[in-house]
C-alpha positions, -999 to +999 in steps of 0.1 A: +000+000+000+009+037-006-001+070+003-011+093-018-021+131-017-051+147-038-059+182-036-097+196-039-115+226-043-147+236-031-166+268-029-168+292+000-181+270+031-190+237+015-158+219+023-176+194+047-195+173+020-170+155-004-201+160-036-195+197-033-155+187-039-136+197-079-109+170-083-076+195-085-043+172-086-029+139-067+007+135-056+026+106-044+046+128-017+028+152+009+058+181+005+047+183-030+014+186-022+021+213+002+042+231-025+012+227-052-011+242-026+012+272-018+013+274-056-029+274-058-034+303-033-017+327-054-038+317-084-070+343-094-086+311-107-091+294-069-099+331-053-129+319-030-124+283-035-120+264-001-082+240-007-088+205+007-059+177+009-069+144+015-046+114+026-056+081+007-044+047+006-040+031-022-024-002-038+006-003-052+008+010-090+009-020-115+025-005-144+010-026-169-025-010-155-041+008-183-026+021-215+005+039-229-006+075-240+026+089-248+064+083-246+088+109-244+125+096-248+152+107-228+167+134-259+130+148-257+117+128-290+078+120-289+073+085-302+042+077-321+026+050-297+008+034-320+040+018-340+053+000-311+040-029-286+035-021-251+039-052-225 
């Protein structure tokens, strides 16, 4: 299991009921959390909006979960995803 960090907004005084709650971001480490939240209040776009961090645990990541989206390569090249197999 892991812990993980997502960040919510809600508007002025509804932060008690999780259906009022906007899905914002999710980190793997709380001091990035914390930085990304610093980071919100000085945005116009969350004046008014209530911040809420919640702490969830969560399985570990299977990697093979899912599907590959995009792959950037270490020299910055964008490989067209549908060319290759993913495993």
């Amino acid at each position: 299991m892991t812990t993980h960090y997502r960040i919510f907004i809600s508007n002025k005084g509804l932060f008690q009921n999780s259906a009022n709650y906007s899905f914002v971001a999710e980190f793997a480490d709380q001091k990035l959390a914390a930085f990304y939240v610093q980071h919100m209040r000085g945005k116009k776009r969350y004046d008014g909006k209530n911040i809420i961090i919640r702490e969830v645990t969560l399985p570990e990541i299977d990697p093979a979960e899912g599907r590959v989206d995009g792959v950037l390569t270490v020299t910055g090249e964008a490989l067209p995803v549908d060319e290759y197999e993913f495993s």
